[in-house]
C-alpha positions in Angstrom: 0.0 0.0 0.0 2.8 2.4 0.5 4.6 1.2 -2.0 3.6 0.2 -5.6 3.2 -3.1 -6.3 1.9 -5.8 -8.6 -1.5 -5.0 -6.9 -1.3 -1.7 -6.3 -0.6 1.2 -9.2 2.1 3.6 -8.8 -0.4 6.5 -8.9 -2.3 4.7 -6.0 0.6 4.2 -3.8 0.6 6.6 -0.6 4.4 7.6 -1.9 2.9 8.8 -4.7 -0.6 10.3 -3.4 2.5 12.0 -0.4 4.2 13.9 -3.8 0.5 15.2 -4.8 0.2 15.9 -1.5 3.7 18.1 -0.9 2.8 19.8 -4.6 -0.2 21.3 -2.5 1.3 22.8 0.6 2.2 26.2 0.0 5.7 27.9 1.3 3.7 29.3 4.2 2.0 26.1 5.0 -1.6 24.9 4.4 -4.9 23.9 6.1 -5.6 20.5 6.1 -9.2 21.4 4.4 -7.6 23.4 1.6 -5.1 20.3 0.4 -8.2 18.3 0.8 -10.5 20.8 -1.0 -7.9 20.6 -3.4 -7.3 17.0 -3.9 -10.3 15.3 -2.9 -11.8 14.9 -7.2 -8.3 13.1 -8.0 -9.1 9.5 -8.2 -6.1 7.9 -6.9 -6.9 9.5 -3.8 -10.4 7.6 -3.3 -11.4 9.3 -0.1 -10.4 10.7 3.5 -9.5 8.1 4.7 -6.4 7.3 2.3 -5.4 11.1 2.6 -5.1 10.8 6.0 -2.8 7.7 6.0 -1.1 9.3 3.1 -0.5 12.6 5.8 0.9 9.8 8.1 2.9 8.8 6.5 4.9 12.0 5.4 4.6 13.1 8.9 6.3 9.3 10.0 9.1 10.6 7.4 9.9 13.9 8.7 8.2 15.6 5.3 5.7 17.4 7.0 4.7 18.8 10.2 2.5 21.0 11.8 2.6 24.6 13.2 0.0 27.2 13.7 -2.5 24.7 12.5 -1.3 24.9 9.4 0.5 21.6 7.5 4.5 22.5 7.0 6.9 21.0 4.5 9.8 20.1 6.5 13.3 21.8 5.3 16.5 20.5 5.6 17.6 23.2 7.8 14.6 22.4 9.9 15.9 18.8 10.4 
């Protein structure tokens, strides 16, 4: 599921639905309703749920965080 494989497309695996994810956070940061307003009609994404996992997953990874309420990419100076 994170990955792609045999079963799962490459579009559908939460590595890639994390890069559709990063393209939507602005430099300031986003809402998490805004990347989902944004993203929800792309159907790789499927629903909530899977953009959830996919947000845990790039948090589990150090590519995100949050601050202000707002969801941050994560630098490497920040690191």
């Amino acid at each position: 599921m994170i990955m792609p494989t045999k079963y799962i497309k490459e579009n559908e695996s939460l590595l890639a639905l994390g890069a559709l994810i990063l393209e939507e956070i602005t430099d300031e940061g986003s809402t998490l309703s805004v990347i989902w307003d944004n993203l929800k009609d792309d159907e790789a994404l499927f629903n909530y749920k899977r953009f959830i996992l996919t947000l845990d997953v790039l948090f589990l990874l150090g590519l995100v965080n949050i601050k202000n309420n707002k969801i941050i990419k994560v630098s490497q100076d920040d690191s």
